[in-house]
SEFIZA-3560 file (N, C-alpha, C; in Angstrom, 3 decimals):
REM SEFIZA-3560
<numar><xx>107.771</xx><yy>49.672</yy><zz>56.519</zz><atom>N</atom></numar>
<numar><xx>107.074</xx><yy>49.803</yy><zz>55.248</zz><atom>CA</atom></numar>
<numar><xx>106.459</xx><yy>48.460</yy><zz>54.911</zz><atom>C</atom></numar>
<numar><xx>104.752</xx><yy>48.286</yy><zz>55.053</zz><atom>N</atom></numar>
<numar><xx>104.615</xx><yy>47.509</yy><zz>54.450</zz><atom>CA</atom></numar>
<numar><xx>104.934</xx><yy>46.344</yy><zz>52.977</zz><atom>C</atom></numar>
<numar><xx>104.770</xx><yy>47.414</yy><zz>51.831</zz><atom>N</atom></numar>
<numar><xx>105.042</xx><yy>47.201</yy><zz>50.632</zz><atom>CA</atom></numar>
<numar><xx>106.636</xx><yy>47.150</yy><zz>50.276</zz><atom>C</atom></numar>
<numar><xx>107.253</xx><yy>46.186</yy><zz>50.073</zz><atom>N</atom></numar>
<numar><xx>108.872</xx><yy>46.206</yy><zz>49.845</zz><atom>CA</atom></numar>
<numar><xx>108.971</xx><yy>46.732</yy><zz>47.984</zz><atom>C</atom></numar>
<numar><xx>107.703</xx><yy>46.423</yy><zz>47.420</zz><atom>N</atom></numar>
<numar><xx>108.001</xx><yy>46.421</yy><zz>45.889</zz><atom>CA</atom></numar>
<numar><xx>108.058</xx><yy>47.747</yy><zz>45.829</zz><atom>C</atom></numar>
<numar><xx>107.797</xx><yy>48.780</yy><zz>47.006</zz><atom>N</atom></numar>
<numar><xx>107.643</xx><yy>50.167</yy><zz>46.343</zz><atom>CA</atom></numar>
<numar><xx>109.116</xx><yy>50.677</yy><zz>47.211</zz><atom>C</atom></numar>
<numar><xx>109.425</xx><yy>49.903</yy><zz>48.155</zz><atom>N</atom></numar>
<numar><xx>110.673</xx><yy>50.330</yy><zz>49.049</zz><atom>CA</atom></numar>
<numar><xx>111.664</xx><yy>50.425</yy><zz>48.087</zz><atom>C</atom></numar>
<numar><xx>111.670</xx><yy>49.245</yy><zz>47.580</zz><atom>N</atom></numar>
<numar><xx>113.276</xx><yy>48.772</yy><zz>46.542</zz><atom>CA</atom></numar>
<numar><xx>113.270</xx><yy>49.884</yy><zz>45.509</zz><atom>C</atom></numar>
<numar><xx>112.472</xx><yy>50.603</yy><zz>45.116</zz><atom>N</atom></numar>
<numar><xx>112.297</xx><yy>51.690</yy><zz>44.033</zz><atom>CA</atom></numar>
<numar><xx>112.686</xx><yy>52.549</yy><zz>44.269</zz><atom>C</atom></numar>
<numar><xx>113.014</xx><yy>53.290</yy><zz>45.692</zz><atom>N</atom></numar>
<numar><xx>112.820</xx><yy>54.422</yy><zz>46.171</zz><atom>CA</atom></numar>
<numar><xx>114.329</xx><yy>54.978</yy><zz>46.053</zz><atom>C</atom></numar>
<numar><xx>114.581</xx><yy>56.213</yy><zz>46.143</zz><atom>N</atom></numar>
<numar><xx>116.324</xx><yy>56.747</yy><zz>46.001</zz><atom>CA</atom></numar>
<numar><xx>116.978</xx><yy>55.997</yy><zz>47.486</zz><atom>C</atom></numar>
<numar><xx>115.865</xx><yy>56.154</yy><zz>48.648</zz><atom>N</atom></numar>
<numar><xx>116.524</xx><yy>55.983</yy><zz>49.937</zz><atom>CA</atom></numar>
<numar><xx>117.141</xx><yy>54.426</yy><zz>49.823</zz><atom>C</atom></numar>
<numar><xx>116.154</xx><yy>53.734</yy><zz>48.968</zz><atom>N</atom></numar>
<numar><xx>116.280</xx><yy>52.476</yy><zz>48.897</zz><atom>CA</atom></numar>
<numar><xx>118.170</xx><yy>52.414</yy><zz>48.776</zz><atom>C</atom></numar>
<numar><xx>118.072</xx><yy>52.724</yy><zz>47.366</zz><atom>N</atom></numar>
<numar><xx>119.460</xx><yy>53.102</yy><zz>46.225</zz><atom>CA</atom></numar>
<numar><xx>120.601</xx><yy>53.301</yy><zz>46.888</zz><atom>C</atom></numar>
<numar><xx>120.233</xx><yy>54.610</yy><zz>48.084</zz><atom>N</atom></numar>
<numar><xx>121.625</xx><yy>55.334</yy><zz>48.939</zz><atom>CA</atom></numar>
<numar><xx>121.592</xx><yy>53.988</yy><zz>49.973</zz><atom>C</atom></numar>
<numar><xx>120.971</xx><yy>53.281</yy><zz>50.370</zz><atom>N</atom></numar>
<numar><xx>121.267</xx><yy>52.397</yy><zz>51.703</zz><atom>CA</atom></numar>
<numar><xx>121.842</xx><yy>51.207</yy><zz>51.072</zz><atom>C</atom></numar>
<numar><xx>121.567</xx><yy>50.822</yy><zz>50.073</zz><atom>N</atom></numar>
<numar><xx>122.396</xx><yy>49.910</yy><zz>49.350</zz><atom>CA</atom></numar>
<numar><xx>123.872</xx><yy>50.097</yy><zz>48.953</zz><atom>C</atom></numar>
<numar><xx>123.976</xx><yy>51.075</yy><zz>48.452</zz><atom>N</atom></numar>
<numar><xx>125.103</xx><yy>51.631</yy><zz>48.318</zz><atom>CA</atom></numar>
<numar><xx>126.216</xx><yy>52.191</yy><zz>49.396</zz><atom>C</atom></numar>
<numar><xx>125.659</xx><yy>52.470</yy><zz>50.701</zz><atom>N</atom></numar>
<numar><xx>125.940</xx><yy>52.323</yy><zz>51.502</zz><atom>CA</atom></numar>
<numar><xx>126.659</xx><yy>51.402</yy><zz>52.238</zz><atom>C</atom></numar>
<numar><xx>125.719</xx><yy>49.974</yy><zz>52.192</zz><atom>N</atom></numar>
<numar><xx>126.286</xx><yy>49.354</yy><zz>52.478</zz><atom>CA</atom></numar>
<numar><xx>126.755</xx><yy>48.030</yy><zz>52.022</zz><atom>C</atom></numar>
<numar><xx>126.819</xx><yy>48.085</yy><zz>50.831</zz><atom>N</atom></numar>
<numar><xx>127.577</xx><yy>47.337</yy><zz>49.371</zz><atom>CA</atom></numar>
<numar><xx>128.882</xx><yy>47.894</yy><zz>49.885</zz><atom>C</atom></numar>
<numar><xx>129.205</xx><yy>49.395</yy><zz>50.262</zz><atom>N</atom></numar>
<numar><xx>130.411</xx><yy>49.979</yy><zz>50.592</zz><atom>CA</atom></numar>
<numar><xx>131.545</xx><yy>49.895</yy><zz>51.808</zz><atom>C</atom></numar>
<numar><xx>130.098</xx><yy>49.120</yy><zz>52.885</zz><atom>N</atom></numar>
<numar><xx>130.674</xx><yy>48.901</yy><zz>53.873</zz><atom>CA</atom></numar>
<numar><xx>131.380</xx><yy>47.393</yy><zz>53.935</zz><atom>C</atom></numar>
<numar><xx>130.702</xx><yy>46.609</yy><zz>52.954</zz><atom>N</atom></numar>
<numar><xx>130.745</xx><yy>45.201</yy><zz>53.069</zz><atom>CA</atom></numar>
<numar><xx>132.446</xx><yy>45.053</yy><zz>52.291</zz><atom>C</atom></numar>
<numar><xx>132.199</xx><yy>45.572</yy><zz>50.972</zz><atom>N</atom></numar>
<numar><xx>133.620</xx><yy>46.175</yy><zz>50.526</zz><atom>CA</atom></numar>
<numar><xx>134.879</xx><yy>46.407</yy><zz>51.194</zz><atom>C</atom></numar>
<numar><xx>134.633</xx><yy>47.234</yy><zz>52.344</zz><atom>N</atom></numar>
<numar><xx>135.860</xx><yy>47.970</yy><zz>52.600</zz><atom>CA</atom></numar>
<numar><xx>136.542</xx><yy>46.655</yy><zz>53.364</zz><atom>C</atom></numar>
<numar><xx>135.639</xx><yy>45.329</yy><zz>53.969</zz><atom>N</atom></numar>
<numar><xx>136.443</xx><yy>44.426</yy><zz>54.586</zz><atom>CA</atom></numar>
<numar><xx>136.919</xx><yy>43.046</yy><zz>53.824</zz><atom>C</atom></numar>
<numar><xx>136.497</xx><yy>43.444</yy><zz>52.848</zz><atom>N</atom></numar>
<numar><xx>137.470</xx><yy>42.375</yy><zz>51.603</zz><atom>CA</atom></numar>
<numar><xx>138.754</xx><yy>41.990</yy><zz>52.295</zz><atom>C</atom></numar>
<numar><xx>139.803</xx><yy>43.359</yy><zz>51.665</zz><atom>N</atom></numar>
<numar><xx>140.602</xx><yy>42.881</yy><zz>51.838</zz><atom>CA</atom></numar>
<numar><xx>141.803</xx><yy>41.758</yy><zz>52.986</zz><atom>C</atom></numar>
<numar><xx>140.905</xx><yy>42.168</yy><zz>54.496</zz><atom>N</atom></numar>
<numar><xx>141.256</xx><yy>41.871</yy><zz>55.237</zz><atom>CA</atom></numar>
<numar><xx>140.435</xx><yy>40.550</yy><zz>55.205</zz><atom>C</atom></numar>
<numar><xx>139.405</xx><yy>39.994</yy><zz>54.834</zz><atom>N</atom></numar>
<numar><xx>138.945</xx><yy>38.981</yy><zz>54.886</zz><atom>CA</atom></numar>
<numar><xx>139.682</xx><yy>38.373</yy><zz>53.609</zz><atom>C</atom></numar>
<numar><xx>139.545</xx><yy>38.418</yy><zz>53.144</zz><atom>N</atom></numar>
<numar><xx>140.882</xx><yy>37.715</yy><zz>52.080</zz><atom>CA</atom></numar>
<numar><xx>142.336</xx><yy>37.200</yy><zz>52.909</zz><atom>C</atom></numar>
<numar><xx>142.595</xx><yy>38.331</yy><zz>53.771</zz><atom>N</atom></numar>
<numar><xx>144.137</xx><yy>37.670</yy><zz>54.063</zz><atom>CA</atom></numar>
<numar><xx>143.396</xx><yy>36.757</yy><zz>55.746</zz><atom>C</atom></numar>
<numar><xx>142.333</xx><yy>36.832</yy><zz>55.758</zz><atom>N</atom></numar>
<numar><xx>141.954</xx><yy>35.807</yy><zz>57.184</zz><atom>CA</atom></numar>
<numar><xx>141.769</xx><yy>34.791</yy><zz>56.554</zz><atom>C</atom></numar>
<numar><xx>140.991</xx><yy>34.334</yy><zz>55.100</zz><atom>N</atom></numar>
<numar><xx>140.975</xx><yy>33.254</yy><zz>54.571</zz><atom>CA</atom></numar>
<numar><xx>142.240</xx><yy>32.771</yy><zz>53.846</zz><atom>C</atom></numar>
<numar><xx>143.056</xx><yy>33.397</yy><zz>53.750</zz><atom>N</atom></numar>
<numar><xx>144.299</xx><yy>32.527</yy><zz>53.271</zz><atom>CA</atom></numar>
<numar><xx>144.966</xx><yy>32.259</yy><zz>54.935</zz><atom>C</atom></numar>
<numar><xx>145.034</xx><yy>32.639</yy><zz>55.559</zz><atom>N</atom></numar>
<numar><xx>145.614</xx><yy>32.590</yy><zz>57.050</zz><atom>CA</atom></numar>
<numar><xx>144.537</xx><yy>30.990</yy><zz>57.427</zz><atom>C</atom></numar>
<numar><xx>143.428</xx><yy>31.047</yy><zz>57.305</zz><atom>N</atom></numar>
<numar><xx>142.545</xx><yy>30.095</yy><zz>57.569</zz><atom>CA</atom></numar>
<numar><xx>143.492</xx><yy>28.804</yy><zz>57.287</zz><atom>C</atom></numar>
<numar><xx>143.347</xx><yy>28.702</yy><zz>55.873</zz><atom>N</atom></numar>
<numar><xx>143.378</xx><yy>27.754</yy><zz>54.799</zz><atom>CA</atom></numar>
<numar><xx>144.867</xx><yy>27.503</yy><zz>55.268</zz><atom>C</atom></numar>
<numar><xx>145.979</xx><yy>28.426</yy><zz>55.926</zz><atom>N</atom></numar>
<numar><xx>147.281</xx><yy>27.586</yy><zz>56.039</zz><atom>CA</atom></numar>
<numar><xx>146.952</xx><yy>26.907</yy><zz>57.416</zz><atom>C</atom></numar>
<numar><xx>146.292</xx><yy>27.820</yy><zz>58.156</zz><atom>N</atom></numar>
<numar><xx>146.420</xx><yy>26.817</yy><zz>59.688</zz><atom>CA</atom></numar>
<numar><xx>145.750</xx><yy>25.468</yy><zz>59.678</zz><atom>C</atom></numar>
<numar><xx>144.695</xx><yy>25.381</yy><zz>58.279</zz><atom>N</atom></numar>
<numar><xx>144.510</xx><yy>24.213</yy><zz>57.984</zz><atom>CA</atom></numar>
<numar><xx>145.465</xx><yy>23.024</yy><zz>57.578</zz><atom>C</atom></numar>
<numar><xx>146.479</xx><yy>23.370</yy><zz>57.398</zz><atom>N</atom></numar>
<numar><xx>147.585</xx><yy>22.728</yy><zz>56.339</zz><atom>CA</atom></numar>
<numar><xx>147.533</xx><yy>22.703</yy><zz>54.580</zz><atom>C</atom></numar>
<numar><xx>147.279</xx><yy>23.779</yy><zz>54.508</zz><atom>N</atom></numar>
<numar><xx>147.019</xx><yy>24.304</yy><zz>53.046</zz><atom>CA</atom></numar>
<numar><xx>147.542</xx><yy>25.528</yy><zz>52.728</zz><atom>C</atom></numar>
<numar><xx>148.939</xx><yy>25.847</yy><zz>53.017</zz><atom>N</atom></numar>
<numar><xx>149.169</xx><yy>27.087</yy><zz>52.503</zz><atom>CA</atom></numar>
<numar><xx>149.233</xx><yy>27.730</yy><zz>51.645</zz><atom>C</atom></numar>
<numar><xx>148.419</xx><yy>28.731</yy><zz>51.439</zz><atom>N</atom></numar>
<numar><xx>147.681</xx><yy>29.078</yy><zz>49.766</zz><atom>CA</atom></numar>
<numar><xx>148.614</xx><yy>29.698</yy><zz>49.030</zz><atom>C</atom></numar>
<numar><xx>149.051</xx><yy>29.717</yy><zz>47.490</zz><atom>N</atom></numar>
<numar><xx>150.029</xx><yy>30.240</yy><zz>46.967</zz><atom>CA</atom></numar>
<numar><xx>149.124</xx><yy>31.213</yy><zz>46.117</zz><atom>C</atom></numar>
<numar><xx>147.831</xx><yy>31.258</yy><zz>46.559</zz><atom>N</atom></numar>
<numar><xx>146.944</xx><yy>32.436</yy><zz>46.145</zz><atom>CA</atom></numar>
<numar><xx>147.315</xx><yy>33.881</yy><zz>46.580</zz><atom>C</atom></numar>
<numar><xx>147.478</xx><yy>34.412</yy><zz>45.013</zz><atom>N</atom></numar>
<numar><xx>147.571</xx><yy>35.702</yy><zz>45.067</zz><atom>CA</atom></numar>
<numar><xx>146.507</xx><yy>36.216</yy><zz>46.055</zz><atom>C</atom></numar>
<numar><xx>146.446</xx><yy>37.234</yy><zz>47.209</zz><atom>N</atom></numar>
<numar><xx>144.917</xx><yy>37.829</yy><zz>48.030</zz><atom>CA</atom></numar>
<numar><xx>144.058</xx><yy>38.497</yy><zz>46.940</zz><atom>C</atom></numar>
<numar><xx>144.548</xx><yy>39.474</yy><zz>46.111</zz><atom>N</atom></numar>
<numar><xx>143.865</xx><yy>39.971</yy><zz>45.094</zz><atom>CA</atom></numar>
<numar><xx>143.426</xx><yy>38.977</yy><zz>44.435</zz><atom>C</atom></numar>
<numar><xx>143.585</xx><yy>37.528</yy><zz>44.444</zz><atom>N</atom></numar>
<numar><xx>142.482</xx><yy>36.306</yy><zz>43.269</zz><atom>CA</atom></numar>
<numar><xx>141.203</xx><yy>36.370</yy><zz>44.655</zz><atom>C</atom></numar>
<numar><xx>141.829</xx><yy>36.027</yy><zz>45.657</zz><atom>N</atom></numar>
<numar><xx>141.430</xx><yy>35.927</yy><zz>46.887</zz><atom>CA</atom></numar>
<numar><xx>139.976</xx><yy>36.769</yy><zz>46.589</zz><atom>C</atom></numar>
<numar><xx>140.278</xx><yy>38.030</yy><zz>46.795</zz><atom>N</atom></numar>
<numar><xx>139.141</xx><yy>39.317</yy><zz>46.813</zz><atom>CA</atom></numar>
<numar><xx>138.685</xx><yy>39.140</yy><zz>45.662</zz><atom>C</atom></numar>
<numar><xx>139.076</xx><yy>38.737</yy><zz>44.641</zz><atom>N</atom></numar>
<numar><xx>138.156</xx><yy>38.568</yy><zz>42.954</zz><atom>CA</atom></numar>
<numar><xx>137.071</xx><yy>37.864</yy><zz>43.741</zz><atom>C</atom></numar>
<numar><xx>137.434</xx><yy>36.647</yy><zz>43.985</zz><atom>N</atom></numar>
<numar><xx>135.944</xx><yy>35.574</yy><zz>44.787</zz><atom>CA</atom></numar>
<numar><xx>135.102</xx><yy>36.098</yy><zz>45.738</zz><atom>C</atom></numar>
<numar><xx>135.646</xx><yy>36.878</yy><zz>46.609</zz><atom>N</atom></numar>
<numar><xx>134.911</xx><yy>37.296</yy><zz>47.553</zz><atom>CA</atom></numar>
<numar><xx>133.892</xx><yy>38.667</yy><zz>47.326</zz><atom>C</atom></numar>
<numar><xx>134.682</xx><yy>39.270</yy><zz>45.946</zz><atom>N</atom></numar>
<numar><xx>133.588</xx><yy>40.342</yy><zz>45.464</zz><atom>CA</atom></numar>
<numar><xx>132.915</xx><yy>39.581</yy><zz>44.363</zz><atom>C</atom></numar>
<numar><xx>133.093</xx><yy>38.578</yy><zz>43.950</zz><atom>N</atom></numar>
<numar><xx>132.016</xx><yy>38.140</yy><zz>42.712</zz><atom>CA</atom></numar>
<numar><xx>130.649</xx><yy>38.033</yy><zz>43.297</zz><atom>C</atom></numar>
<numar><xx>129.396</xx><yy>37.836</yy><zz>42.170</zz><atom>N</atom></numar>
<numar><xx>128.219</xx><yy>37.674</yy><zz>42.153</zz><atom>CA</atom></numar>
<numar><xx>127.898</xx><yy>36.803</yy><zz>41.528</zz><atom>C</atom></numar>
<numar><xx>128.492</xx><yy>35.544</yy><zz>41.640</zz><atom>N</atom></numar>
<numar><xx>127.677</xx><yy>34.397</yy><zz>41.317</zz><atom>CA</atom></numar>
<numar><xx>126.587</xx><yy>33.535</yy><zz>41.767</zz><atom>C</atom></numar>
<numar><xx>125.408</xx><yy>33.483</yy><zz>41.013</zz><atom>N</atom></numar>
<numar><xx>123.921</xx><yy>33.119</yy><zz>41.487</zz><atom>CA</atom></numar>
<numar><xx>124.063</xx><yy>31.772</yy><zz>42.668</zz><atom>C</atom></numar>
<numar><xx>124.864</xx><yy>30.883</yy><zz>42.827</zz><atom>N</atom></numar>
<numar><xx>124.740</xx><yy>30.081</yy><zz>43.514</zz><atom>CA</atom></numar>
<numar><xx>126.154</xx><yy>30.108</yy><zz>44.252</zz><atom>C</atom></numar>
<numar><xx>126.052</xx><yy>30.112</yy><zz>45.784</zz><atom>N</atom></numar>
<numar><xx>127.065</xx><yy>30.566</yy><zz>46.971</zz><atom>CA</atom></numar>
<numar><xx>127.668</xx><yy>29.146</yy><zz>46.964</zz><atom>C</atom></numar>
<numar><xx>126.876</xx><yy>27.913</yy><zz>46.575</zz><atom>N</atom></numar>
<numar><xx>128.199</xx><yy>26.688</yy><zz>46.679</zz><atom>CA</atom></numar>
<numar><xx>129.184</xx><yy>27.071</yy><zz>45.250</zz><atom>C</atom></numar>
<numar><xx>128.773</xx><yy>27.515</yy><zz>44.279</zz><atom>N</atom></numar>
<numar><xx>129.927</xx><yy>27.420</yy><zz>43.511</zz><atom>CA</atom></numar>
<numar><xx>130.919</xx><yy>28.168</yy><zz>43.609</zz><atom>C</atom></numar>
<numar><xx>130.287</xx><yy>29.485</yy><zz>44.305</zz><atom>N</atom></numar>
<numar><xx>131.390</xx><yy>30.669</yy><zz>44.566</zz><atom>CA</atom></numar>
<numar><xx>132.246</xx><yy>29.950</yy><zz>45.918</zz><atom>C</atom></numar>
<numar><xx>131.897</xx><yy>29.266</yy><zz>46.451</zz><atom>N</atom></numar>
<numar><xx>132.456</xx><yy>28.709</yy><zz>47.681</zz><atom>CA</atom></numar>
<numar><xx>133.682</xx><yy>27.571</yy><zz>47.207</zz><atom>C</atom></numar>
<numar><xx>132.701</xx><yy>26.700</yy><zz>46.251</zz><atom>N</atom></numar>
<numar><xx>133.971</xx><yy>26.234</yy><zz>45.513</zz><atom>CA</atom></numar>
<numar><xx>135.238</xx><yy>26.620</yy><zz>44.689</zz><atom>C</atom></numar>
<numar><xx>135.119</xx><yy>27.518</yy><zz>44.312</zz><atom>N</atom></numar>
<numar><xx>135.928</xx><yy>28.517</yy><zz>43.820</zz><atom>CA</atom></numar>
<numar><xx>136.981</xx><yy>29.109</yy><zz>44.743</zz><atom>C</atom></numar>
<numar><xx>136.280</xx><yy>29.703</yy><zz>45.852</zz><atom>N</atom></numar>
<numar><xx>137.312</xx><yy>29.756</yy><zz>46.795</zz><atom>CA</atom></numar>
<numar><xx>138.033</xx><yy>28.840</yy><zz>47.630</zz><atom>C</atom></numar>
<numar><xx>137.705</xx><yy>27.753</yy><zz>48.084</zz><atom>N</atom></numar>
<numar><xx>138.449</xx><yy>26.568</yy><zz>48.387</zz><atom>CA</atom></numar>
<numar><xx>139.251</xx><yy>26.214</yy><zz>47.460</zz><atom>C</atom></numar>
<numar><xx>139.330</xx><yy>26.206</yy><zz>45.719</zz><atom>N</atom></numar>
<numar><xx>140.166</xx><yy>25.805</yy><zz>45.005</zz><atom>CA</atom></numar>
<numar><xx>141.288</xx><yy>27.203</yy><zz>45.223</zz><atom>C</atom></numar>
<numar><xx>141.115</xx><yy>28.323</yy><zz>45.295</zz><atom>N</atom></numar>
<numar><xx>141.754</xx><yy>29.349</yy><zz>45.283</zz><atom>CA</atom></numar>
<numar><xx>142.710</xx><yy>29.204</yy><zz>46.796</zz><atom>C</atom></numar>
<numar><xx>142.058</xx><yy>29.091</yy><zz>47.481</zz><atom>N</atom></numar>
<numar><xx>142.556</xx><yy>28.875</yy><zz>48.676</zz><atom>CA</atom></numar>
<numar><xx>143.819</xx><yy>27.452</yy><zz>48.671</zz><atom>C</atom></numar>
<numar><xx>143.864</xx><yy>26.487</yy><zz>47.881</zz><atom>N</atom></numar>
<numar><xx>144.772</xx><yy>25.339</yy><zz>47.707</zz><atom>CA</atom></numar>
<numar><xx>144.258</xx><yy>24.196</yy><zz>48.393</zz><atom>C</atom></numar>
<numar><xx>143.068</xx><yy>24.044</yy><zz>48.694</zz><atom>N</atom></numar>
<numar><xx>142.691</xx><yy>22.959</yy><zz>49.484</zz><atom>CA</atom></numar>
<numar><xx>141.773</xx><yy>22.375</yy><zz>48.125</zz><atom>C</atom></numar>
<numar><xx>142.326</xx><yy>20.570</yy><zz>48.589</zz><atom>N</atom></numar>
<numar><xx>142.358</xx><yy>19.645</yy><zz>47.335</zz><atom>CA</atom></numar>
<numar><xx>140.589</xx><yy>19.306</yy><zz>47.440</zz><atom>C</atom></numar>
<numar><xx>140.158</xx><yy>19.003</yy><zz>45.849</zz><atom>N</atom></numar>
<numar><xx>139.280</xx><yy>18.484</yy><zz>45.362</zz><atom>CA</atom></numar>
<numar><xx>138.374</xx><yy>17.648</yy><zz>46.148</zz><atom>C</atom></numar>
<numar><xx>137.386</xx><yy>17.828</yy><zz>46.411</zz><atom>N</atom></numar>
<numar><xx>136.576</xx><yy>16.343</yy><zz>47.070</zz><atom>CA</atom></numar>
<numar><xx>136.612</xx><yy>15.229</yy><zz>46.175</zz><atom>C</atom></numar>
<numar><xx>136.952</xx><yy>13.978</yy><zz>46.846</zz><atom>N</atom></numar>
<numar><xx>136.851</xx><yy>12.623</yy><zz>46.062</zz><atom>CA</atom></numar>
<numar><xx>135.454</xx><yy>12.108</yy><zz>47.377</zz><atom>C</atom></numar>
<numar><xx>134.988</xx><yy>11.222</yy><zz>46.068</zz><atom>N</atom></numar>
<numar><xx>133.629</xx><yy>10.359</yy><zz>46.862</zz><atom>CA</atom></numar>
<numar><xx>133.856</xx><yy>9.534</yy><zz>47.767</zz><atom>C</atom></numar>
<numar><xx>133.575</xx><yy>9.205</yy><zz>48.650</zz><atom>N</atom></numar>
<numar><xx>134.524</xx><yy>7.591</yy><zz>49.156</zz><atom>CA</atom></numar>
<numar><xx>133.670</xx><yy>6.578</yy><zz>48.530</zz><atom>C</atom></numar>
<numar><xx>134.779</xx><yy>5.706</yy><zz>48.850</zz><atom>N</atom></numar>
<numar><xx>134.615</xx><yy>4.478</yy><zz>47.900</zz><atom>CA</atom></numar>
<numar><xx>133.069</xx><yy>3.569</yy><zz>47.927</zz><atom>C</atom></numar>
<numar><xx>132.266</xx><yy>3.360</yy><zz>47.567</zz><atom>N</atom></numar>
<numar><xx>130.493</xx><yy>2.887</yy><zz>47.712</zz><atom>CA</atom></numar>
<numar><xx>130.058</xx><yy>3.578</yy><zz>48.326</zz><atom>C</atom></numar>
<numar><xx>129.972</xx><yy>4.608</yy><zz>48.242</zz><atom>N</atom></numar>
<numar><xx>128.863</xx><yy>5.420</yy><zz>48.691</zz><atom>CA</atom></numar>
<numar><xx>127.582</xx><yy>5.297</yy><zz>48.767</zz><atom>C</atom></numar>
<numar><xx>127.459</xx><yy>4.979</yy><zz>46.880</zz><atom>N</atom></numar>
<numar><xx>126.048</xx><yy>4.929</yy><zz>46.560</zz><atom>CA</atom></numar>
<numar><xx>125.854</xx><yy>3.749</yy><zz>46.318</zz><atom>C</atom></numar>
<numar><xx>126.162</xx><yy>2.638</yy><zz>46.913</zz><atom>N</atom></numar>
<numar><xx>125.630</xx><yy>1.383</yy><zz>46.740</zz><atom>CA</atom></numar>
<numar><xx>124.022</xx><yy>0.796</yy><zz>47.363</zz><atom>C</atom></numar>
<numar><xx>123.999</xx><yy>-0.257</yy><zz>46.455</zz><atom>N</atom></numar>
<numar><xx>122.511</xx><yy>-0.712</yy><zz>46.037</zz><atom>CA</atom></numar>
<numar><xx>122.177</xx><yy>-1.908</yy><zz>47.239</zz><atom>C</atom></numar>
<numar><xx>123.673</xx><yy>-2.469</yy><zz>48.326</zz><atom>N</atom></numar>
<numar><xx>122.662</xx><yy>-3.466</yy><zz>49.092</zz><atom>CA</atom></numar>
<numar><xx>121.749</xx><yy>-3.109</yy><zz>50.039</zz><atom>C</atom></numar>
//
């Protein structure tokens, strides 16, 4: 289809989305317990509930670094610190 502005309108559009919004869904949960599995073989064993886990991984927040940050804090892995002069002027 050339035209996407008339695609996105369409019911077929609607059912294929839904479709596969449904498919993406059904592997939450198991991706939730691979990212806490991640995060311990890192040396971070998460005392994250998986269900906070899957809250992050089904949210829709406009920008993917913050949702990313979110899950690294969820996950138990510590804060970034700057190193020390980073931004220095010589």
């Amino acid at each position: 289809m050339g035209d996407m502005s008339i695609w996105v309108t369409t019911p077929a559009y609607a059912a294929a989305t839904r479709r596969k919004l449904a498919e993406l869904d059904a592997t939450v949960p198991a991706d939730a317990r691979a990212a806490l599995a991640w995060a311990a073989n890192a040396g971070f064993p998460g005392r994250a509930d998986p269900a906070s886990i899957e809250a992050v991984l089904r949210s829709h927040g406009t920008f993917v670094e913050e949702t990313f940050t979110t899950l690294l804090d969820r996950l138990g892995f510590p804060a970034a610190v700057e190193p020390a002069g980073h931004l220095r002027s010589d």
